[in-house]
Each structure stands twice: as C-alpha cells, then as structure tokens.
C-alpha positions as CSV (number, residue, x, y, z in Angstrom):
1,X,11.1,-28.6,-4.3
2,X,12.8,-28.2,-0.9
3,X,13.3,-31.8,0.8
4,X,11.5,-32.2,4.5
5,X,12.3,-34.9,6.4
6,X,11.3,-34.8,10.2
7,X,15.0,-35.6,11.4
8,X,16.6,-32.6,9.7
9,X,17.2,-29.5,11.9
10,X,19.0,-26.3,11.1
11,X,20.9,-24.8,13.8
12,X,19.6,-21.1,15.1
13,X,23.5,-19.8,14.8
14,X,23.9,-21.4,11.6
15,X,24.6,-19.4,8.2
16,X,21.2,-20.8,6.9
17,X,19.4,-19.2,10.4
18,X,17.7,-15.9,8.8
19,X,15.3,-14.0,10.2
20,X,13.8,-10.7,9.5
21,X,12.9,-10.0,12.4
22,X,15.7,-10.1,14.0
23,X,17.0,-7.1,12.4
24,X,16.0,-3.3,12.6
25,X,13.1,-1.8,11.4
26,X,15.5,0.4,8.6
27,X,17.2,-2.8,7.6
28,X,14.2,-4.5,7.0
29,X,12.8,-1.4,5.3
30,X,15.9,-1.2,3.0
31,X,15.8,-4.6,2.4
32,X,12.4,-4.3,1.4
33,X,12.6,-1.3,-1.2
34,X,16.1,-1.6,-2.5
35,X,15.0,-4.8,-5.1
36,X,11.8,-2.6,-5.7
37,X,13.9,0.5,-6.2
38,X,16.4,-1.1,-8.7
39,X,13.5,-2.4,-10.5
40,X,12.2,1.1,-11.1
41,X,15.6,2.3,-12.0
42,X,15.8,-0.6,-14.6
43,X,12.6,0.2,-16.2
44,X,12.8,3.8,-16.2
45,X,16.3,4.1,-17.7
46,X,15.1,0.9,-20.7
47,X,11.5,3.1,-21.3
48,X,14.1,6.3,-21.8
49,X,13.2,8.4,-19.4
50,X,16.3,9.4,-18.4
51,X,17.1,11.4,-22.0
C-alpha cells in the first residue's frame, strides 16, 4: 500500500508527473493495445498456432 500523508506533493514537471492525457490520441491508443497485443502474441505462439 501507497503511503498518503497530507504534506506530500509531487511536482507537475517531475519524472513521477504522468498523465494520459496529456499525450495524443495514437499514443494513448498504442499504449493501450500494445500490452494487449503482446499478450495475444504470447498465447497464440504457446497454444501453437503459429506451426
């Protein structure tokens, strides 16, 4: 579990500052389907599809 106290504050140009929506719509799209993609990929090529 994440700690919270009320007195810590993350800068907005820090490295820990991510947003999603402050990037395009295709980076957030490729961010999106490229875990779900290699996923597929995985399971496809271990079922033996591929041969």
């Amino acid at each position: 579990m994440a700690h919270r106290s009320r007195s810590h504050r993350h800068r907005q140009e820090g490295p820990c500052h991510f947003s999603l929506m402050s990037l395009s719509a295709t980076r957030r799209l490729l961010l999106a389907t490229a875990p779900l993609a290699a996923l597929w990929l995985a399971v496809s090529w271990a079922a033996g599809w591929w041969g």
